[in-house]
C-alpha positions in Angstrom: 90.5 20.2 126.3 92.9 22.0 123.9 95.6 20.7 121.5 98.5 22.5 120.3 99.8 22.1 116.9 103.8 22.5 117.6 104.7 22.2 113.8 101.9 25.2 112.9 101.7 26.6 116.4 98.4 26.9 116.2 95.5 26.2 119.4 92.4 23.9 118.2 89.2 23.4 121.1 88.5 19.7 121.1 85.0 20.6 122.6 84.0 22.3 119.0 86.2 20.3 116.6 85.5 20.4 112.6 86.5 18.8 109.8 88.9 21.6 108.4 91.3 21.7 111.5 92.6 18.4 110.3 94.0 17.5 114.1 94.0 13.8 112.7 96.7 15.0 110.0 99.5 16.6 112.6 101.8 13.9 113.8 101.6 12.1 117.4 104.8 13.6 118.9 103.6 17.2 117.9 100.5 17.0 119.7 100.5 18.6 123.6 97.2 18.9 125.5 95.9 21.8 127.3 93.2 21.4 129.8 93.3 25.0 131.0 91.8 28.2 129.2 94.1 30.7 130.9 97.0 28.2 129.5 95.5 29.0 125.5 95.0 32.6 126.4 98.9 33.1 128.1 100.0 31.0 124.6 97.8 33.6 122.2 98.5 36.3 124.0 101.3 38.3 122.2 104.3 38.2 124.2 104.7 35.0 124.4 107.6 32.8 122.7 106.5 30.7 120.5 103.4 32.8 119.8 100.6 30.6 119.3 97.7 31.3 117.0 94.3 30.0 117.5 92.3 27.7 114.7 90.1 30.5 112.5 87.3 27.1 112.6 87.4 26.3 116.1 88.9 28.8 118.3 88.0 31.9 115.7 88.3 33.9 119.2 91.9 33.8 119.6 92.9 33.7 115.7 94.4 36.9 114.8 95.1 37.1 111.2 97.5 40.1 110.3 96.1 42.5 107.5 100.0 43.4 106.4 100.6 40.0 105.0 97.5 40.9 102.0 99.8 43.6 101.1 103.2 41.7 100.2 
């Protein structure tokens, strides 16, 4: 099972949970579950609206970190 962060948009993997994701810190109504892996890969993917990020600790596969933002 996956939950979204709507307030972050960002994709944590309840199966592989740590302490830095902080899921207990983002409010109740801001919390939607995912049970599907093709649902977290449509949501990452990048032409989707909101574009969701995944966690860099537990779903470092699908975190994309853009390089340009070192440079501002």
């Amino acid at each position: 099972m996956y939950i979204t962060d709507e307030v972050n948009l960002i994709i944590h993997d309840m199966s592989y949970i740590r302490h830095e994701c902080k899921v207990n810190k983002i409010p109740p109504d801001k919390k939607k579950k995912i049970y599907v892996l093709a649902t977290v890969k449509r949501m990452v993917d990048t032409s989707h609206i909101p574009k969701y990020n995944g966690c860099p600790h537990c779903l470092s596969e699908y975190n994309t970190f853009d390089f340009t933002k070192l440079f501002r």
